[in-house]
N, C-alpha and C positions, 0 to 999 in steps of 0.2 A: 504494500500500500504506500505510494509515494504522496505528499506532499497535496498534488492537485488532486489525486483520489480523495484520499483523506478532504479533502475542502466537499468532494462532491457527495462525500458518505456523510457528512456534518447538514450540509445541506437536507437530504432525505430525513437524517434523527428530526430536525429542525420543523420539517411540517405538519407532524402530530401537536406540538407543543404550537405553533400558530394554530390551529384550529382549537382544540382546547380552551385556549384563551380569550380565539373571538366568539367562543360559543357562550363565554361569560355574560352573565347583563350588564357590564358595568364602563364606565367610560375610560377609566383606570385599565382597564384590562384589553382595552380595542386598543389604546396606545399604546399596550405591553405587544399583542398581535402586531401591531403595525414596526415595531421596533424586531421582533422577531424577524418576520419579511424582509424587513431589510435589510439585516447579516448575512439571511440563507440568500437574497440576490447577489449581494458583495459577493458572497462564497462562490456563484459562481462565473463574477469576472475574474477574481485572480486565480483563481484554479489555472485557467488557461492561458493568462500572462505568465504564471511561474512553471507551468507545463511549458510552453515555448523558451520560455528564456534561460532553462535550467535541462535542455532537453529531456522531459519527463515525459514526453509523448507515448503512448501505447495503445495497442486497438482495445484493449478492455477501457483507458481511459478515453476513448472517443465513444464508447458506448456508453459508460455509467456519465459521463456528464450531460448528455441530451437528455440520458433515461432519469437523471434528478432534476432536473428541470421541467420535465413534464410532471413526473409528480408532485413537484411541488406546484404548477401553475393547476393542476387539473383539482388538486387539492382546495387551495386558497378560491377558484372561480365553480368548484360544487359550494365550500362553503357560502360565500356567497347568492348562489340561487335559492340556494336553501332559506337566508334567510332574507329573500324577496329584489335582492337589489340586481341582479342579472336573470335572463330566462333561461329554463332549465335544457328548452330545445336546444339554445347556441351554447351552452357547455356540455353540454351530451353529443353535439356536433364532434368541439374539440376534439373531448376526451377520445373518442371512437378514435378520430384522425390520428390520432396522436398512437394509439394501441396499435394500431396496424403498423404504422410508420416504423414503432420500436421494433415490433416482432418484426418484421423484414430488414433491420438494422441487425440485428441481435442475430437472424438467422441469417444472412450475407457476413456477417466477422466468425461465425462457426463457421461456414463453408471458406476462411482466410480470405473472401473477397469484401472489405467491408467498405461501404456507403460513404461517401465523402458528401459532407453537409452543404449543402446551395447557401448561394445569398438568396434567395428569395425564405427557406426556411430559418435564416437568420433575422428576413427581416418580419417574417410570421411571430418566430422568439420574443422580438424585441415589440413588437405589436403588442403581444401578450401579456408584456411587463408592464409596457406602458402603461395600460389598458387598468390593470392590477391598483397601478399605484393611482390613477386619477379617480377610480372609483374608492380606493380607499381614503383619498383625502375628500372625496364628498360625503363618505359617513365621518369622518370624524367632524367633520366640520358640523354635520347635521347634528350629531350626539352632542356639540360642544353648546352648539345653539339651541339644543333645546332642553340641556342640563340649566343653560341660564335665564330660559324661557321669553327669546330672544328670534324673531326669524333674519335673515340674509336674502336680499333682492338677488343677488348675485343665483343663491341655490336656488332660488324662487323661479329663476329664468330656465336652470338646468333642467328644473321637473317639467316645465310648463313644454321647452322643446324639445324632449325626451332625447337629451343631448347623451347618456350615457347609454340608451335601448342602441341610437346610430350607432356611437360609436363600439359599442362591441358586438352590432352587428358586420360592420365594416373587420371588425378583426377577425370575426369568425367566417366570412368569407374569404379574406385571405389566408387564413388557414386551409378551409378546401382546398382552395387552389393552390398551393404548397403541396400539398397530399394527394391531389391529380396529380401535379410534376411528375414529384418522386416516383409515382408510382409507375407513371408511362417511361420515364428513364432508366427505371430498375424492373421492368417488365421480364426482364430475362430470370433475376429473381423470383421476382412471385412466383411466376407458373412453377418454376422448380421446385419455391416454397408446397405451392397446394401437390405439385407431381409425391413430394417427399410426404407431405402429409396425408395423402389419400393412402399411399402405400402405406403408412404407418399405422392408420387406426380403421381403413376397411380392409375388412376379409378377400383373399386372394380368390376365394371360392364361391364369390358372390357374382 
């Protein structure tokens, strides 16, 4: 376990303990979640600045860091639908996308040919965080305003043009289409993927 592992296995400990905390009722404890979130994201910029610049590179470390990144975004945007502030269809989108993408990653580095990550699934990532971090400064901001019993024309505008349904509508689009890509580029995978699994779990005699 080198160094940028270690950052992405910190990561993964890290997203029980954010849910946990935002599942607390309390305002104290969304800004303990929200401070959590932001370590486990730090974790995983430097993982891959100290993987490059210390050559830690390795194909399990190009697997487990996309693969904690998704659990962690898949994590933090169910909690979230859960409790009302995204729809449950555009992170059941994600997540789907996102399961397939890993299994055909995970199953291209077992066969030593493994997935080298697009900019466009970079900019899907970075979509994702974005996305993360502006809805979570609109709950806190809402809990903060309305611990003091106080409203914000500012958030008054966001509900009124369902400024956060757009925008992670718009993320969870670009995510499909991230996940068409892949899939039509790594087309020679898959089918091998379902050839290997057909052979695996149906009967020869069928």
């Amino acid at each position: 376990m080198t160094l940028p592992n270690q950052l992405s296995t910190l990561r993964i400990i890290l997203t029980p303990l954010f849910v946990v905390a935002f599942c607390i009722e309390n305002i104290n404890a969304t800004y303990l979640a929200f401070i959590i979130f932001v370590i486990a994201s730090l974790t995983d910029y430097y993982d891959g600045i100290l993987a490059r610049r210390y050559g830690k590179t390795s194909s399990w470390g190009r697997f487990l860091d996309p693969l904690a990144d998704k659990i962690l975004v898949s994590a933090v945007l169910i909690t979230f639908a859960v409790f009302g502030f995204v729809k449950f269809w555009m992170v059941l989108t994600i997540v789907l996308r996102d399961a397939v993408i890993t299994g055909l990653r995970g199953y291209a580095m077992f066969k030593g040919k493994p997935i080298i990550t697009s900019y466009m699934a970079k900019a899907k990532t970075f979509s994702q965080m974005t996305i993360i971090y502006i809805i979570f400064v609109y709950i806190l901001l809402k809990k903060t305003f309305a611990v003091q019993n106080l409203t914000n024309p500012v958030l008054d505008k966001v509900d009124l043009w369902n400024l956060i349904h757009m925008s992670m509508l718009f993320v969870t689009i670009l995510t499909v289409i991230s996940g068409i890509k892949y899939l039509v580029e790594n087309r020679s995978h898959m089918k091998s993927m379902i050839r290997d699994f057909y052979r695996a779990f149906v009967p020869s005699d069928l």
